[in-house]
Backbone as JSON Lines, residues from 0, in Angstrom:
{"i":0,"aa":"X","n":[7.05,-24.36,8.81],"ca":[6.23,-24.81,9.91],"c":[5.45,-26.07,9.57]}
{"i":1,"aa":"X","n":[5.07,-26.28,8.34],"ca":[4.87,-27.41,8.03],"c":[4.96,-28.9,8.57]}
{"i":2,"aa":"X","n":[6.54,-28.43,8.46],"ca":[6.77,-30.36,8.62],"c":[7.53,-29.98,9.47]}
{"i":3,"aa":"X","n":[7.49,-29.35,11.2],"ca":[8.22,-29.09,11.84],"c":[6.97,-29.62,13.21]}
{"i":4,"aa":"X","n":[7.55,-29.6,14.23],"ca":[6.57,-29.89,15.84],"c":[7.09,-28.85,16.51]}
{"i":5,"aa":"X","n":[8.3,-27.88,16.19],"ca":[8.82,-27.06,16.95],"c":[7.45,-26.17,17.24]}
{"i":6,"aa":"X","n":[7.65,-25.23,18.28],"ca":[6.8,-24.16,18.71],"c":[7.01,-22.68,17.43]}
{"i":7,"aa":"X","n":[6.12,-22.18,17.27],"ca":[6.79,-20.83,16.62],"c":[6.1,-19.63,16.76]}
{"i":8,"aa":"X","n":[6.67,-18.65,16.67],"ca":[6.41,-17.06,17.68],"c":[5.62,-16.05,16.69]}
{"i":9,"aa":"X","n":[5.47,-15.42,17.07],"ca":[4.56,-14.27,16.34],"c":[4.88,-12.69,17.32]}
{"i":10,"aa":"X","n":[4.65,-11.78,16.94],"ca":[4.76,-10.35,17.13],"c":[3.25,-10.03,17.25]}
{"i":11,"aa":"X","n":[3.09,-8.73,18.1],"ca":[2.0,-8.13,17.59],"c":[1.93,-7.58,16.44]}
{"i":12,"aa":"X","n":[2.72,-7.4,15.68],"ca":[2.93,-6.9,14.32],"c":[2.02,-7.8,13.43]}
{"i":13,"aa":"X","n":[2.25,-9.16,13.54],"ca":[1.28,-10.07,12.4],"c":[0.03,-9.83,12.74]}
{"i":14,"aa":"X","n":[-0.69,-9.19,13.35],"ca":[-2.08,-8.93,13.39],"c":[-2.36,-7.64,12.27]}
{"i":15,"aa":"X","n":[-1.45,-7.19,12.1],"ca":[-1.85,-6.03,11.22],"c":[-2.07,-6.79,9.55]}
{"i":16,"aa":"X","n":[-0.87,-7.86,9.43],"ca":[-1.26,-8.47,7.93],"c":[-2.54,-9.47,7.93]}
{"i":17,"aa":"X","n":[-3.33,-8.96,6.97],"ca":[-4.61,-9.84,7.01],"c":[-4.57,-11.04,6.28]}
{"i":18,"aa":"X","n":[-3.51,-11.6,6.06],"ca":[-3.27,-12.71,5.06],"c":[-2.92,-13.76,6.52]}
{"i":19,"aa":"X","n":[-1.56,-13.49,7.46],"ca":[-1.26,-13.89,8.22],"c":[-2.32,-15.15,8.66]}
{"i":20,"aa":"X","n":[-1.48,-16.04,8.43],"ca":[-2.66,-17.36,9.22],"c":[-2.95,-18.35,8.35]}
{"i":21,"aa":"X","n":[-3.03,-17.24,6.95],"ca":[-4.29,-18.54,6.26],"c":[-3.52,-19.56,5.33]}
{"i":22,"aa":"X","n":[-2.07,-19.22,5.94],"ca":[-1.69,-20.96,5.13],"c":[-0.84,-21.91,6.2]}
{"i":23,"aa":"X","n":[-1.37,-21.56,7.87],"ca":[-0.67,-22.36,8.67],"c":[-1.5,-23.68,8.75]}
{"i":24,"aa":"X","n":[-0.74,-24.79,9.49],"ca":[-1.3,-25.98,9.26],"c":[-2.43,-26.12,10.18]}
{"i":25,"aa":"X","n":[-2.94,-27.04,10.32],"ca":[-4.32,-26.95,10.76],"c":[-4.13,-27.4,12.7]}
{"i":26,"aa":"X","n":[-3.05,-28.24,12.88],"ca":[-2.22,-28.68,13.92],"c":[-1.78,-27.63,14.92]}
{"i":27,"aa":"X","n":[-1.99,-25.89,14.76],"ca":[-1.0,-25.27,15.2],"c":[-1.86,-24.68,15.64]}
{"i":28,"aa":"X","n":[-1.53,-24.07,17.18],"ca":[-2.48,-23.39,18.31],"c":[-1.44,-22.06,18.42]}
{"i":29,"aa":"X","n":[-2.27,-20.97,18.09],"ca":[-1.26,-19.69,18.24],"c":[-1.12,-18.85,19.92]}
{"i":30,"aa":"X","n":[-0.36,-19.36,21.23],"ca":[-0.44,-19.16,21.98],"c":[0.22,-17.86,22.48]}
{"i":31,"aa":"X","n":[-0.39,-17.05,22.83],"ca":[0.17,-15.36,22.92],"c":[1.27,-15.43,24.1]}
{"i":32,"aa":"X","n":[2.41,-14.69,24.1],"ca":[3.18,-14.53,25.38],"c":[2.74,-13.25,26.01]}
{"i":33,"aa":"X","n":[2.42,-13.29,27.16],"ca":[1.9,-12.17,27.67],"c":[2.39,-12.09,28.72]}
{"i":34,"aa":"X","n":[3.51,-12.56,29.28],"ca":[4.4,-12.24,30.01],"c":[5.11,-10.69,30.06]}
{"i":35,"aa":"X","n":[5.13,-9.82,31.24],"ca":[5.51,-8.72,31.06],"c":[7.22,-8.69,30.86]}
{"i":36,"aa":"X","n":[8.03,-9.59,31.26],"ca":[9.26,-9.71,30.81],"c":[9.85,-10.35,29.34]}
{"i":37,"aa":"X","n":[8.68,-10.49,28.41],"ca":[8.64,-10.67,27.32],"c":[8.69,-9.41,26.17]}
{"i":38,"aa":"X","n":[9.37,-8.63,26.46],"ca":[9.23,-7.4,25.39],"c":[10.85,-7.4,24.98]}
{"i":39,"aa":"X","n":[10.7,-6.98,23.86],"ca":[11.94,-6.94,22.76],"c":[12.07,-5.36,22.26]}
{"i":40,"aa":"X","n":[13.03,-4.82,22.67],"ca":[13.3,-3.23,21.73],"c":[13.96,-3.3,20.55]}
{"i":41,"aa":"X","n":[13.46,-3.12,19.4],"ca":[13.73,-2.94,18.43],"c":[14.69,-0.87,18.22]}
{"i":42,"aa":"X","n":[15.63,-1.5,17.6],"ca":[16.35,-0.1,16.97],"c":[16.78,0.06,15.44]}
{"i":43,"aa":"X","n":[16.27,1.09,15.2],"ca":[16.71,1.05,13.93],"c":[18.26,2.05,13.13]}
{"i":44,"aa":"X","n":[18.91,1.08,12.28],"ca":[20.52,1.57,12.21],"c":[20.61,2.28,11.07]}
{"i":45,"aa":"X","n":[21.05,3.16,10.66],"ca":[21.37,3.89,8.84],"c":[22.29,4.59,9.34]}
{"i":46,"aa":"X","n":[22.44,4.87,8.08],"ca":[23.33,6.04,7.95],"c":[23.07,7.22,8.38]}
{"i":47,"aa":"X","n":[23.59,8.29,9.03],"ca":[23.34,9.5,9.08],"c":[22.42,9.62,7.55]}
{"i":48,"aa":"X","n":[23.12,9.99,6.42],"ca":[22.81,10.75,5.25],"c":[21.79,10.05,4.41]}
{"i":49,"aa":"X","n":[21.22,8.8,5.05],"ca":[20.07,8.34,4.94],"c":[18.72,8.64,5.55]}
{"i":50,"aa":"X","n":[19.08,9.51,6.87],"ca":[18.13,9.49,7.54],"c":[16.71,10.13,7.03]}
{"i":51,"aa":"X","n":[16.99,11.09,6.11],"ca":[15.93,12.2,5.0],"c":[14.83,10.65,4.76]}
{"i":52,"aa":"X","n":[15.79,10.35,4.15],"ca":[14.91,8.76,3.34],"c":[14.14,7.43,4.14]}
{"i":53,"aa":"X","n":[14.42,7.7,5.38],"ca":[14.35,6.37,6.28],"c":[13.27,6.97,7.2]}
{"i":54,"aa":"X","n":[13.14,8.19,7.85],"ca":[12.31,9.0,9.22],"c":[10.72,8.28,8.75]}
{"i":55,"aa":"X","n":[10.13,8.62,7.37],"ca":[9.08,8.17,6.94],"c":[8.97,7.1,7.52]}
{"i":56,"aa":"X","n":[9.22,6.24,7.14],"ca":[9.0,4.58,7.5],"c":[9.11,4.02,8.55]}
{"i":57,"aa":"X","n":[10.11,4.98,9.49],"ca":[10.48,4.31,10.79],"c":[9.23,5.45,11.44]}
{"i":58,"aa":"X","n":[8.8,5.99,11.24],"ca":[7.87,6.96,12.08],"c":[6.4,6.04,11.38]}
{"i":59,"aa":"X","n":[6.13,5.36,10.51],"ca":[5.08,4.48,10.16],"c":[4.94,3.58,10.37]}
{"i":60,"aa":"X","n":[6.42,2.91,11.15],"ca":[6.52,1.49,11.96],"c":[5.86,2.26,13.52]}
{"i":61,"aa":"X","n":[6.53,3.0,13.8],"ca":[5.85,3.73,15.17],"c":[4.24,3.48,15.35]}
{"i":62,"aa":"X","n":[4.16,4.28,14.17],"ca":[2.18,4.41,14.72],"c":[1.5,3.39,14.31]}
{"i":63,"aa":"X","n":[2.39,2.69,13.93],"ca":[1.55,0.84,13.41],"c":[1.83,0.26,14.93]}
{"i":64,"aa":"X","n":[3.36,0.07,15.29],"ca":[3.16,-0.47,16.59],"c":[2.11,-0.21,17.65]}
{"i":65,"aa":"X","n":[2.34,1.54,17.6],"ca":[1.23,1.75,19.06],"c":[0.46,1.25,18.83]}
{"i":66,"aa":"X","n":[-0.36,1.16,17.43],"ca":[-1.97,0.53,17.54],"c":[-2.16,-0.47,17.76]}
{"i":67,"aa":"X","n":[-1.44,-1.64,17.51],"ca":[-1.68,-2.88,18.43],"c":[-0.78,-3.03,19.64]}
{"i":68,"aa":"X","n":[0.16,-2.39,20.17],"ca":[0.25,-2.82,21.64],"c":[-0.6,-2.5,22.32]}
């Protein structure tokens, strides 16, 4: 983002990292889309015989999302 003029996007997700931000350039206005036809569904793919190993994390992406949408 640096040495770019392009526009660039963010999630509600980067509000949860508290680092997020502090090495963008000083040039850059973080403009929220708040458009209701702006939502993206995320799915997540494994293996069946992974799933033991994976439910954790994808059930900790869950309750991270709800809290900031």
């Amino acid at each position: 983002m640096n040495y770019s003029i392009l526009p660039y996007f963010t999630t509600n997700m980067t509000v949860m990292d508290d680092n997020w931000g502090l090495n963008l350039p000083g040039n850059r206005v973080n403009i929220p889309i708040k458009d209701e036809s702006a939502h993206q569904k995320f799915y997540a793919v494994f293996l069946k015989q992974n799933k033991n190993r994976l439910m954790l994390l994808i059930s900790s992406l869950q309750d991270q999302w709800a809290k900031v949408d």
